[in-house]
Each structure stands twice: as structure tokens, then as C-alpha cells.
N, C-alpha and C positions, 0 to 999 in steps of 0.2 A: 891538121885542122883541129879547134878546141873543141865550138858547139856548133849548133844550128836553131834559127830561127822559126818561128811559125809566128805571123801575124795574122790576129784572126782580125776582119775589116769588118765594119759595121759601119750606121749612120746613126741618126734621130730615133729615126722608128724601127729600130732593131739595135739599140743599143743593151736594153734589157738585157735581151737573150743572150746576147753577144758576154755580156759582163758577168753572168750567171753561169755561161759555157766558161771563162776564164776563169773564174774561182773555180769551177769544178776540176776543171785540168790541173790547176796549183794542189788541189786539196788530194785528191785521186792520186797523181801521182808524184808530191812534192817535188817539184818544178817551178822552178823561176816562174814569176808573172808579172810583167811591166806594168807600167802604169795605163791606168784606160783611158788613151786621149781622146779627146773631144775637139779635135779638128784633125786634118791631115798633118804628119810631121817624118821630117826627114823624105827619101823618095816615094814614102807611101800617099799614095791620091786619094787618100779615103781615112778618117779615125779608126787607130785600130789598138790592138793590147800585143805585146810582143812577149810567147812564149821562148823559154831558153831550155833547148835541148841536149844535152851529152850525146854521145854512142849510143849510149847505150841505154837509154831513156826514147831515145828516136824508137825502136823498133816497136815499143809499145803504143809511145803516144800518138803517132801516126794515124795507125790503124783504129785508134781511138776514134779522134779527131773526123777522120774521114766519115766513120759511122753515127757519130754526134751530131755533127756543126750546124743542122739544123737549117740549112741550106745557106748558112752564111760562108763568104767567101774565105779561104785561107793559103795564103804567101809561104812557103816555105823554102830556105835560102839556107847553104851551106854559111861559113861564118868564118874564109881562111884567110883573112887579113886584104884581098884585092876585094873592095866595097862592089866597082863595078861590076867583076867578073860572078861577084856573089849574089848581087842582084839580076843577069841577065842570062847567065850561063849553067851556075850552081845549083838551081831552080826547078820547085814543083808546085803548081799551083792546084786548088780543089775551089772548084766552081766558077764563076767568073773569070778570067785573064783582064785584071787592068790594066794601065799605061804607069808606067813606075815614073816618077822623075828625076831621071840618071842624071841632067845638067850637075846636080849636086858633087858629083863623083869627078867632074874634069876638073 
């Protein structure tokens, strides 16, 4: 396995906070930070920023994250080449559980 995932999901009215926690986590711990979409894309049901995490960046940022996010929701997914099994198996969520859309994946 290379990285791992963390999508942190927002809306309208919490896209602020959402994109202020995602520059912080880039800046904190110089880490990938996607781009902040502004509709749902790919199996994500919701707009969201996708961080990129190593090994060994996971242990820290995690524990960050958890304590941060500010009660926005966050997707986090192993990244070992099976899309599905990453999205439905690989998996740790903080706050909410949404409905991913895995049709993407057959």
C-alpha cells in the first residue's frame, strides 16, 4: 500500500471552516491537499478536499484531525490499488457514515 486518504466533506454553510481546516492540515503538516470541490465528485456524496497521507504522516495526522475537524465529517480510506475494497472495507470514518457511490467502481 502507497498512501491513504482523508476526505474531509463539507457543504455551503460549512465550506469555510472545512477549507481553513484543509489549509491548516497542508501547512501543519506539509501534506498533500486536493483540490476543494464544490460539488460531490468521484463516490463522495458530498463536496469535499482530499488529504494525502504516507505511513507515516497517518499516525500524526489522524489524531489531529480527529481532535480538529470541528465536527465536520471525515472519510478515511486505505489507497491499495482495489478502488472498491478501499472505499468499503479499507475504512474509517469520524462523524457522520454517508452512502459513498460505489456504482462508480463495477
Amino acid at each position: 500500500m502507497s498512501d491513504y486518504h482523508a476526505h474531509i466533506y463539507y457543504d455551503e454553510n460549512t465550506y469555510d471552516l472545512a477549507s481553513k481546516l484543509c489549509d491548516e492540515v497542508g501547512e501543519r503538516f506539509a501534506v498533500p491537499v486536493g483540490y476543494k470541490h464544490k460539488q460531490p465528485v468521484g463516490p463522495h456524496p458530498m463536496w469535499s478536499c482530499q488529504v494525502t497521507l504516507t505511513p507515516e504522516t497517518f499516525d500524526t495526522v489522524i489524531p489531529w484531525l480527529m481532535l480538529n475537524r470541528k465536527g465536520l465529517t471525515v472519510f478515511i480510506h486505505a489507497s491499495t490499488g482495489d478502488d472498491l475494497k478501499d472505499h468499503t472495507e479499507h475504512t474509517m470514518w469520524m462523524g457522520s457514515i454517508e452512502p459513498l457511490n460505489l456504482d462508480i467502481f463495477k
